[in-house]
C-alpha positions in Angstrom: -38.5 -4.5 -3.3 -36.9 -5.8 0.1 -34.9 -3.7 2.4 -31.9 -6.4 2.1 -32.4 -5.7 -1.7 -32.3 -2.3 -1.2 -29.4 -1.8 1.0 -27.5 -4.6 -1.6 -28.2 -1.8 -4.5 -26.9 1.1 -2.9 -24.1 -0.4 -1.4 -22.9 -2.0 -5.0 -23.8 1.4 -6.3 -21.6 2.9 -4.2 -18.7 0.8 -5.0 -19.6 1.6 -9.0 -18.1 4.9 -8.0 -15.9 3.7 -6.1 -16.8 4.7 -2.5 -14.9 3.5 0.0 -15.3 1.6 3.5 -18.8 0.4 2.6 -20.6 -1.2 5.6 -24.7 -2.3 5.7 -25.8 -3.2 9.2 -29.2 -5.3 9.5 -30.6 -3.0 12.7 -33.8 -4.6 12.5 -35.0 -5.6 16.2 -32.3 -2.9 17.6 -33.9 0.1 15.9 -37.6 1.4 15.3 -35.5 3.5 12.5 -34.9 1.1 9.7 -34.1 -2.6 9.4 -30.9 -1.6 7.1 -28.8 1.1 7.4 -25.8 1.7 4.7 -22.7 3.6 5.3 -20.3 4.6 2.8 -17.6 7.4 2.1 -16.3 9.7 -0.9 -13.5 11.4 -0.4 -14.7 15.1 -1.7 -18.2 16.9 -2.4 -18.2 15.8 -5.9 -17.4 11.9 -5.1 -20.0 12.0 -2.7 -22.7 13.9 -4.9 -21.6 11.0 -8.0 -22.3 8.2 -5.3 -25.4 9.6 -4.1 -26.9 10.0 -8.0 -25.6 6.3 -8.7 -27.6 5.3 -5.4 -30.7 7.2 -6.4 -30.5 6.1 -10.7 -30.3 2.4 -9.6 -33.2 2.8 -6.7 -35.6 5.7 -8.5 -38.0 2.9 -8.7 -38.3 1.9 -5.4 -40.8 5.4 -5.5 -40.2 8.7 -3.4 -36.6 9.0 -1.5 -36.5 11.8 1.4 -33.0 12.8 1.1 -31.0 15.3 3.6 -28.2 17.0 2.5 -25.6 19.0 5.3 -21.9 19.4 5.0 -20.3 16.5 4.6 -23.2 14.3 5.3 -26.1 12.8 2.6 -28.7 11.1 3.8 -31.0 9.0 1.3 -34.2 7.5 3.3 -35.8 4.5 1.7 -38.4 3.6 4.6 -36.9 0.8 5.8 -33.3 1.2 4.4 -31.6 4.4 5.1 -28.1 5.4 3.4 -25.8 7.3 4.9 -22.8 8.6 2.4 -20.4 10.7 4.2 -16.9 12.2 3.4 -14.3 10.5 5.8 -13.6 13.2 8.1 -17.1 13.4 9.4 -17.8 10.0 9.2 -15.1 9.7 11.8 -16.0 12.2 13.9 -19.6 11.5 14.6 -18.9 7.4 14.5 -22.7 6.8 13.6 -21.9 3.0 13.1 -20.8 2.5 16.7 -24.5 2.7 18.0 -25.3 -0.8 16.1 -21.7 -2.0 16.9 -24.3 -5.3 17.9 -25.9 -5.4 14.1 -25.2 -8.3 11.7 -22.4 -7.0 9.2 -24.1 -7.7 5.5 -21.7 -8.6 3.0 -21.6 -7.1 -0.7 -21.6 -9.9 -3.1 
């Protein structure tokens, strides 16, 4: 599977549960990170562990996820896409987006 492919998934994933202010930014060429990074927010712990299982049940077969888990913050890492599912308060404080403010938008069809 692509990384485009995979950042599609768990961004319409995400909106399956209804996450909210979805964004997937094409960082290839302006990060040795990923080529796509997806951002999305719940709005409580529970939202936010319901997105995260519809991310990881739609992409199980894409093999072995690394996932991170802190307050407020998950973090699913899929090699070359990387999703980032926060709640809204900590999204906005640590603006994570802003250091690819250059990256191509990719929209959800």
């Amino acid at each position: 599977m692509y990384p485009k492919q995979i950042a599609t998934i768990a961004g319409k994933a995400a909106l399956s549960k209804k996450a909210e202010d979805v964004s997937i930014l094409n960082v290839k060429g302006l990060t040795t990170i990923a080529d796509y990074l997806v951002f999305v927010s719940g709005n409580s712990g529970t939202h936010i562990k319901a997105i995260t299982e519809a991310i990881e049940e739609r992409l199980k077969k894409t093999g072995i996820v690394k996932e991170e888990k802190s307050k407020g913050w998950v973090l699913l890492d899929y090699g070359s896409c990387v999703v980032n599912i926060f709640d809204e308060e900590t999204r906005a404080f640590y603006q994570v987006e802003n250091l690819w403010a250059d990256a191509e938008k990719i929209p959800i069809e």
